[in-house]
C-alpha positions as CSV (number, residue, x, y, z in Angstrom):
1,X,44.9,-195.7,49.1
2,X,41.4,-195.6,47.7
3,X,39.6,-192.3,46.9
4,X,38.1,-190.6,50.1
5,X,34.0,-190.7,50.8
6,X,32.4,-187.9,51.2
7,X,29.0,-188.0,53.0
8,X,26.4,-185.3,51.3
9,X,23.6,-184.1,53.8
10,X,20.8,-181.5,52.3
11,X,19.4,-180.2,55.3
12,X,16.7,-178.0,54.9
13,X,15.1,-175.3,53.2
14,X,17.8,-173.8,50.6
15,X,20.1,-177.0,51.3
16,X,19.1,-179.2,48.8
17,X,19.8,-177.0,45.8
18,X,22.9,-175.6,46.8
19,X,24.2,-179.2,47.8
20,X,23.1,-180.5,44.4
21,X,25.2,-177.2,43.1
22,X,28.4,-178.3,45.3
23,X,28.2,-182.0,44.4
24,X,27.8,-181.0,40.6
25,X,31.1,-179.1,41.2
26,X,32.7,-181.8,43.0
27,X,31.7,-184.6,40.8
28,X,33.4,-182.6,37.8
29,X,36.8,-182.2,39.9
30,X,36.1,-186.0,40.4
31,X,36.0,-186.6,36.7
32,X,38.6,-183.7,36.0
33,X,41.2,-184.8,38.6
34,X,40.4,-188.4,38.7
35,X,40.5,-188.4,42.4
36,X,38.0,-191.6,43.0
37,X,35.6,-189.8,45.5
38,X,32.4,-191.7,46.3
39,X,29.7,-189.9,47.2
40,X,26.7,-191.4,49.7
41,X,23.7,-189.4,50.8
42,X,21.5,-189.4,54.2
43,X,18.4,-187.6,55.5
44,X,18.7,-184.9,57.8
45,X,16.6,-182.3,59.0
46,X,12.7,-182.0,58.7
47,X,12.5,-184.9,56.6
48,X,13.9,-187.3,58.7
49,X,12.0,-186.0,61.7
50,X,9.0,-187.0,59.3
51,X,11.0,-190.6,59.1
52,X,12.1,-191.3,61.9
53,X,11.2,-188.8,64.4
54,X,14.8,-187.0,64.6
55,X,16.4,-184.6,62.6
56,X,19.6,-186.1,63.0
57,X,19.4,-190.1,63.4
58,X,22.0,-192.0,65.0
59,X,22.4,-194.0,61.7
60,X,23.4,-190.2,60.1
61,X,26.3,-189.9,62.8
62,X,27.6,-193.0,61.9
63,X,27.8,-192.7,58.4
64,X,29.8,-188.9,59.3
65,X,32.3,-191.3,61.2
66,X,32.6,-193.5,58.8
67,X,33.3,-191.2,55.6
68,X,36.5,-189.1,54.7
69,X,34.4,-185.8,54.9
70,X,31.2,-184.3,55.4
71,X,29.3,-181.8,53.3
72,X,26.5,-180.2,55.0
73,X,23.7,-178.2,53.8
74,X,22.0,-175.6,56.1
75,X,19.2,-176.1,58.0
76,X,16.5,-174.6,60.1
77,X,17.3,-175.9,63.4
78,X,15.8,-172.7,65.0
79,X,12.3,-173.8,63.8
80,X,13.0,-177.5,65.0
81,X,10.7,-178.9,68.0
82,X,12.5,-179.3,71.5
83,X,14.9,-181.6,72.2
84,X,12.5,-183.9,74.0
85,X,10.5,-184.1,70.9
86,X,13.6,-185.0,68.2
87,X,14.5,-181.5,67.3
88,X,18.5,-181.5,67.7
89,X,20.2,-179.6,65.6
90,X,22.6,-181.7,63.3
91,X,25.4,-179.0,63.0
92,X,25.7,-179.3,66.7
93,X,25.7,-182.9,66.7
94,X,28.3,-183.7,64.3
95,X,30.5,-181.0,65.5
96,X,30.7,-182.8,69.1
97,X,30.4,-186.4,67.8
98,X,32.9,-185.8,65.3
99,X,35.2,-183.6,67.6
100,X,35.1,-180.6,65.0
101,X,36.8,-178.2,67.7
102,X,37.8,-175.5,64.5
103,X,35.6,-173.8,62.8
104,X,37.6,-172.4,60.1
105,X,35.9,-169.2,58.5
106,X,37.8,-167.4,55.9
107,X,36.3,-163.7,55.0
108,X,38.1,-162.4,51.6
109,X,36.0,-160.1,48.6
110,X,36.5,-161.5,45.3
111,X,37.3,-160.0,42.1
112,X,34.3,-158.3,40.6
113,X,32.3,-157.4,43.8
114,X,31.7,-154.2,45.1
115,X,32.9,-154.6,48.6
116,X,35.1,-153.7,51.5
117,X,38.7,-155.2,50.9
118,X,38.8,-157.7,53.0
119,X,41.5,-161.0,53.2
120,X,40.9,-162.5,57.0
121,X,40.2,-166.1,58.5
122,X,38.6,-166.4,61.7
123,X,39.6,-169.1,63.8
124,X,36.7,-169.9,66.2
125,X,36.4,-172.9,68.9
126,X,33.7,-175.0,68.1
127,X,33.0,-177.5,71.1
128,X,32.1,-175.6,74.0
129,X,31.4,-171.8,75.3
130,X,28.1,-170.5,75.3
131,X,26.5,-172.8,73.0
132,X,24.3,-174.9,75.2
133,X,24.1,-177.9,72.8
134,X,27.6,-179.1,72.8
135,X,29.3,-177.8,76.2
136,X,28.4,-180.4,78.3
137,X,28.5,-184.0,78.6
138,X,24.8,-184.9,79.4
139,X,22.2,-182.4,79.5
140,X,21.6,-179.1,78.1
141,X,24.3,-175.7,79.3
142,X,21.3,-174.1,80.0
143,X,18.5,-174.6,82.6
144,X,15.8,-173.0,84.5
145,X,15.6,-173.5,88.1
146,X,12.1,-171.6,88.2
147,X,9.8,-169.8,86.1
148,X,10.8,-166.3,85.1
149,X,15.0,-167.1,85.6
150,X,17.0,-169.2,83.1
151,X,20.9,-169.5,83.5
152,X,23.6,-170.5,80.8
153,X,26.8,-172.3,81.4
154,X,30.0,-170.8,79.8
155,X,32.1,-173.7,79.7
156,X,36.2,-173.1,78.6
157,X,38.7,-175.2,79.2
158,X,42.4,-175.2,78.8
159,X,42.7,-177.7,76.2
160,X,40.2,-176.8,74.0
161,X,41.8,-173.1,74.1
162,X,45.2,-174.5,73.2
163,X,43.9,-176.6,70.7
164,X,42.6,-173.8,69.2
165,X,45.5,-171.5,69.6
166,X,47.5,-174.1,67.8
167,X,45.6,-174.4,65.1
168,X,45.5,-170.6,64.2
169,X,48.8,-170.4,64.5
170,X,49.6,-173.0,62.1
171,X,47.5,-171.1,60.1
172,X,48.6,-168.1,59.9
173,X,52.6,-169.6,59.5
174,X,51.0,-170.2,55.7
175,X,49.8,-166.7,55.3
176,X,51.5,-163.7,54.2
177,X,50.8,-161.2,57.3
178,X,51.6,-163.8,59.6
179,X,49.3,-162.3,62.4
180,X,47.4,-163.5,64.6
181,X,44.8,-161.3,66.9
182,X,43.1,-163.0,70.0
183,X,39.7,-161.6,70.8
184,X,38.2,-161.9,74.0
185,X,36.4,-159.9,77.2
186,X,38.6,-160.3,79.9
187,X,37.7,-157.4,81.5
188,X,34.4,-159.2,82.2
189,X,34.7,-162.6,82.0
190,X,38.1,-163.1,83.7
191,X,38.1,-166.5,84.5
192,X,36.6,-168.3,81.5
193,X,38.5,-165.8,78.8
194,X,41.5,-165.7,81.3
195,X,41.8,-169.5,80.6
196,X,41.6,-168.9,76.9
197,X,43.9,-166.1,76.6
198,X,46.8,-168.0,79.2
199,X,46.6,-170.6,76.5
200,X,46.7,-168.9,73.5
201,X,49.4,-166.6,75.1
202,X,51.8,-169.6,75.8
203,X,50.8,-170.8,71.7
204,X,51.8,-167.5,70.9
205,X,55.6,-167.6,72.5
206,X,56.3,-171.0,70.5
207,X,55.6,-169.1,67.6
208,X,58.0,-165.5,67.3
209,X,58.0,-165.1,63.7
210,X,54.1,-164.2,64.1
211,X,53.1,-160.9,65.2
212,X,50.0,-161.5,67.9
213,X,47.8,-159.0,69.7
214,X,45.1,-158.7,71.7
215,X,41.1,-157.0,71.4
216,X,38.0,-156.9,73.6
217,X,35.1,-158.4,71.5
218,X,33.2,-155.1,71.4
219,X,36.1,-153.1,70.1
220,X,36.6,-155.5,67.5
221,X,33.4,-155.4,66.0
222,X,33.9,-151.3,65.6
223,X,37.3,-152.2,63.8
224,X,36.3,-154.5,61.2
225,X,33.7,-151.9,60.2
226,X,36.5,-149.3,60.4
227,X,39.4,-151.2,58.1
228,X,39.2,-154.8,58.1
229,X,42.8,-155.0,56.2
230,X,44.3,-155.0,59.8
231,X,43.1,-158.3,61.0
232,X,44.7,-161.4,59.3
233,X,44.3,-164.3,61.2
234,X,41.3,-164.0,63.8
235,X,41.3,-166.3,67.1
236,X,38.7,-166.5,69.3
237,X,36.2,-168.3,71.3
238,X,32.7,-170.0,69.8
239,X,30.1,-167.3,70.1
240,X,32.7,-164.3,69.6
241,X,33.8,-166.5,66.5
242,X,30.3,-167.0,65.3
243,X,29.5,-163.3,65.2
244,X,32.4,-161.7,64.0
245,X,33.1,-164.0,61.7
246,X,29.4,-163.4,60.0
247,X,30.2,-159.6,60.3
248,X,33.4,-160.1,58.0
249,X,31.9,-161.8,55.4
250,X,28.9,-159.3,55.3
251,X,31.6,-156.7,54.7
252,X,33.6,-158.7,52.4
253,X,30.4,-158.8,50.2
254,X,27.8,-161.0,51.8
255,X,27.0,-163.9,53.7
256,X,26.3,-165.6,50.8
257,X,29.8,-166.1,50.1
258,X,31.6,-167.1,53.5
259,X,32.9,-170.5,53.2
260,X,33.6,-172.5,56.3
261,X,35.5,-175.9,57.5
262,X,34.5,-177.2,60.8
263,X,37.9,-179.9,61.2
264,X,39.1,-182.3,63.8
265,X,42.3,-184.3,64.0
266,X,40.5,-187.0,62.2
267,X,37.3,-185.8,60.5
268,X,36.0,-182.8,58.6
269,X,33.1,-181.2,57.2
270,X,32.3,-178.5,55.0
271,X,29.3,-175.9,55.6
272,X,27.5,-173.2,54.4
273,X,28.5,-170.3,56.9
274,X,24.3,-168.9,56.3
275,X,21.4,-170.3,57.2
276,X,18.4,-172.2,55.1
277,X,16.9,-169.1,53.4
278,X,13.3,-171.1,53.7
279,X,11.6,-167.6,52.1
280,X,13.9,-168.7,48.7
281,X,13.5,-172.6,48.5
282,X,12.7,-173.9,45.6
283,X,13.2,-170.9,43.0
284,X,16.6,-171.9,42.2
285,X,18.0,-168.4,43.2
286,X,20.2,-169.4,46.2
287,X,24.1,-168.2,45.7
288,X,25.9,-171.8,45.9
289,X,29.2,-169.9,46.5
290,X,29.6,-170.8,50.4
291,X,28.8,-174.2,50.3
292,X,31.1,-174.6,47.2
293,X,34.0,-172.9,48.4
294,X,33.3,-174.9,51.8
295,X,33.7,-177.7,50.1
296,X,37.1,-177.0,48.1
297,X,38.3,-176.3,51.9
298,X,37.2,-180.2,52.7
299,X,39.6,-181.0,49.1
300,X,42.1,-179.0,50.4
301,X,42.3,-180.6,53.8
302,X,42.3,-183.8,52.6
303,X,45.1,-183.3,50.0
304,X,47.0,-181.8,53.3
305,X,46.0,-185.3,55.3
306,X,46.7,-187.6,52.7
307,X,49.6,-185.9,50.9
308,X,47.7,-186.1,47.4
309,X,48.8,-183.7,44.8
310,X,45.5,-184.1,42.5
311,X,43.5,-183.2,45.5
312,X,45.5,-180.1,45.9
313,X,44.8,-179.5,42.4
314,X,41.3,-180.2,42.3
315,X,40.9,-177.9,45.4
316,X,42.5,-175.0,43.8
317,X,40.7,-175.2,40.5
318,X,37.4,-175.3,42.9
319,X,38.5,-171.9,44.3
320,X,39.6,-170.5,40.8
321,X,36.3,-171.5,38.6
322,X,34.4,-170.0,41.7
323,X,36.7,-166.8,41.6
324,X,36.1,-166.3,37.7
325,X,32.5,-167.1,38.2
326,X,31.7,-164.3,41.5
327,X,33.8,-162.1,38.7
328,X,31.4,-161.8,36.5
329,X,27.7,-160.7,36.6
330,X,26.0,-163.2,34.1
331,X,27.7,-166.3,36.7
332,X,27.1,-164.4,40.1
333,X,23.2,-165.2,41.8
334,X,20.4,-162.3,42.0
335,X,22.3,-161.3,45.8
336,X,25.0,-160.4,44.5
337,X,23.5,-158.0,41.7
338,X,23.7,-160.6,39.0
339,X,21.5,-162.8,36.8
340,X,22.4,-166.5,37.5
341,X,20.1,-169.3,38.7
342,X,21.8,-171.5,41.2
343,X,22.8,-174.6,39.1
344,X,23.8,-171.5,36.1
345,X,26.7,-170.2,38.7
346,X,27.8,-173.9,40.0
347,X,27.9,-174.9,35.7
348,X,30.5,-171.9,35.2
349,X,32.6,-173.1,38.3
350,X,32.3,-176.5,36.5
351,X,33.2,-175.9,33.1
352,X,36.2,-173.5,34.6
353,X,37.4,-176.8,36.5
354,X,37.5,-179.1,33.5
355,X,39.4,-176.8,31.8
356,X,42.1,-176.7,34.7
357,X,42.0,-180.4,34.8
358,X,42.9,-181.1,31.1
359,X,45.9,-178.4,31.9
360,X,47.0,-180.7,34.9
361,X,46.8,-183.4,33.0
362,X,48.8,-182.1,29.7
């Protein structure tokens, strides 16, 4: 089997350093673990509006499909011009065209940072909900009928709950706590969260050697704040996922370190959980440490999918070297209280990587 391609997208702002950072990481794990990863590149974001009048063109898409993974680099899709005019928002995009229904978003405080101990992945679906530009087929899921009242479709269906239930399940049969909490607001929504929470409920009774409970959304929030040690595995729906999942990496130390996987059945893509920092572009400041532990999730769900050991390896010597370098204040970026440029914290995850690969190979 030849070495997987991974498809490298800068997006905007901030993205272009801190995906030259990740690929600097992942070209050393390349070397150090000779795993034969290619590497191609494609314009996204402002620029290619400039080009070719989209920030996402349908030659982009296609590349996604045809590579083994996908990392992306934030962008500023909130500053993009409508729809109408090219401005979709490529996160979006690839999650629907690529069927990334999990957005996998681990929250845990590394060694060295003065933070709230916290060790928690939340689950959250990724295809439909609230967000308006992937719950529907054709057209927006929100509209307005006449000046002065818009309306937003929820949309939540039974098999994209399941899915999800199944797939934080099978995560947390890997983790220690085995635990798995469903968040929802049944009280309010009882028909779109009832569908989730019938699903997840039925999940839940294939699985008996994992502990599962229920919270409203709102009292969740107040909990994480209160003692996040609790909460192991988090499951919920796309906009709950999306804001709780924010709220645990704040408190695990900052947003600048919450890693995420956005995976399918047959595609994946790693991604930056923050946004393009546009006020910091250029000044080589930005913390790398999301999008490079994004990406050792991508290594780690290929070794998983293609059963290789030195991807396994690779992916754990990315999550060390970035470990060792978050632990120490002359490796860690300015938000984080230390000293380090960008491309100074992804060269100490580096060098710790070659080290682990010569070990692997001895």
């Amino acid at each position: 089997m030849s070495g997987p391609t991974l498809l490298l997208l800068d997006g905007d702002g901030i993205g272009p350093e801190i995906v030259a950072a990740t690929r600097h990481v992942l070209e050393t794990a390349n070397a150090a673990f000779a795993l034969g990863l290619t590497f191609t590149t494609a314009t996204i974001g402002f620029d290619a509006l400039k080009e070719s009048g989209t920030t996402i063109p349908d030659a982009v898409v296609e590349a996604a499909l045809a590579a083994d993974g996908v990392v992306l680099g934030p962008v500023s899709h909130n500053d993009y011009p409508p729809v109408a005019e090219g401005g979709l928002n490529p996160s979006g995009t690839l999650r629907k065209k690529l069927d990334l229904y999990a957005n996998i978003r681990p929250a845990k405080t590394p060694p060295g940072v003065d933070a709230t101990p916290v060790d928690l992945v939340t689950v959250r679906e990724n295809t439909e909900g609230f967000y308006a530009d992937r719950n529907m087929a054709e057209g927006p899921g929100e509209f307005m009928p006449e000046p002065g009242i818009a309306l937003a479709i929820r949309k939540i269906t039974s098999r994209a709950s399941r899915r999800i239930a199944d797939a934080a399940f099978r995560l947390a049969e890997t983790r220690g706590a085995k635990h798995v909490t469903a968040v929802h607001k049944a009280n309010v929504l009882r028909l779109s969260d009832g569908v989730f929470l019938a699903e997840t409920r039925a999940v839940a009774a294939e699985h008996p050697g994992i502990r599962y409970d229920e919270v409203l959304i709102d009292a969740m929030a107040a909990h994480l704040v209160r003692d996040a040690s609790r909460y192991d595995v988090i499951v919920t729906t796309n906009m709950y996922g999306d804001i709780l999942s924010d709220l645990a990496a704040e408190l695990s130390g900052s947003l600048g370190l919450a890693a995420s996987l956005n995976a399918g059945e047959t595609h994946a893509m790693a991604q930056a959980q923050h946004g393009s920092a546009p006020d910091i572009a250029g000044k080589g400041l930005a913390n790398p440490a999301s999008l490079i532990g994004s990406a050792a999730m991508l290594l780690h769900w290929l070794a998983e999918r293609r059963g290789s050991d030195a991807l396994a390896a690779a992916a754990r010597a990315v999550d060390d070297g970035l470990a060792a370098a978050l632990a120490d204040a002359s490796s860690r970026t300015p938000d984080l209280g230390g000293t380090a440029g960008t491309m100074d914290c992804a060269a100490t995850v580096a060098a710790r990587i070659l080290a682990a690969g010569k070990a692997h190979a001895e």
